[in-house]
C-alpha positions as a printed Julia matrix, in Angstrom:
69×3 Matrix{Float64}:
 -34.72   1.44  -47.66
 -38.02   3.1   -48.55
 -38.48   5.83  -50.87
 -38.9    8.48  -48.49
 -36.12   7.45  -46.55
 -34.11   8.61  -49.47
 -36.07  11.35  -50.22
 -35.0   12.68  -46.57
 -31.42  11.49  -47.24
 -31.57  13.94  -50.53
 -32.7   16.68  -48.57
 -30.71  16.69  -46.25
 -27.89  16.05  -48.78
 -28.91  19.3   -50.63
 -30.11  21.52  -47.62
 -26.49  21.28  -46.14
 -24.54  22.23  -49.37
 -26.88  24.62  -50.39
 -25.63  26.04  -46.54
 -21.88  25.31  -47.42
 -21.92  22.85  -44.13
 -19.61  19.98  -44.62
 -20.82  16.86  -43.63
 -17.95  16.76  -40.82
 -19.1   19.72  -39.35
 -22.97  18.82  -39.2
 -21.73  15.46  -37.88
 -19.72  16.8   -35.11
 -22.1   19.79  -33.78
 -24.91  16.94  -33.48
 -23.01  14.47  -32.04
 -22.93  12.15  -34.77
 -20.07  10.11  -36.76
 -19.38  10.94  -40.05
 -20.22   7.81  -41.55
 -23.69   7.71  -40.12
 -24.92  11.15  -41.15
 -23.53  10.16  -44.56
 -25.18   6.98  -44.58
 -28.03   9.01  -43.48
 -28.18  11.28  -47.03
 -27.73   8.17  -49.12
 -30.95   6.97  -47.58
 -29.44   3.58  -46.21
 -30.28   4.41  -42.71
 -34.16   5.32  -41.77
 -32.89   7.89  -38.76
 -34.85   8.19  -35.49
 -37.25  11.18  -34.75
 -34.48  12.56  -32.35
 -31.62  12.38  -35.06
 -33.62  14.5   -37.43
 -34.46  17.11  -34.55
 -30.68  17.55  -34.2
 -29.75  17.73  -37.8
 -32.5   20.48  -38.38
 -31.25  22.16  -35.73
 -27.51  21.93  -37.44
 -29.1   23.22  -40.45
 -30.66  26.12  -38.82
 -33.6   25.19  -39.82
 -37.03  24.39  -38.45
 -37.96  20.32  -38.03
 -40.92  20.91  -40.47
 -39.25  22.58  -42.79
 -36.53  19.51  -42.87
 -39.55  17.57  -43.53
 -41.35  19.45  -46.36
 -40.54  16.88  -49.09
């Protein structure tokens, strides 16, 4: 995947722990498997516009502020 697609994945990654979220738990409240939200952090998957809304929501955090790399 691209570069920024892993940047993402690393924020994500690091936003969430930094929270003490487990990655079940941010998986579950967005309606999400496991496997693709970790997939997701490793920057194998390039997630949709939507899917990013959700998991800044998870985060408690505002959309641009999930996407202030």
């Amino acid at each position: 995947m691209s570069q920024l697609t892993e940047k993402l994945g690393m924020r994500i990654h690091k936003l969430r722990k930094e929270k003490g979220i487990t990655l079940e738990h941010l998986a579950y409240e967005n309606g999400m498997s496991k496997g693709n939200l970790s997939k997701i952090e490793k920057g194998l998957v390039d997630p949709q516009f939507t899917t990013l809304a959700k998991i800044a929501h998870g985060l408690g955090i505002k959309l641009k502020d999930l996407m202030n790399l």
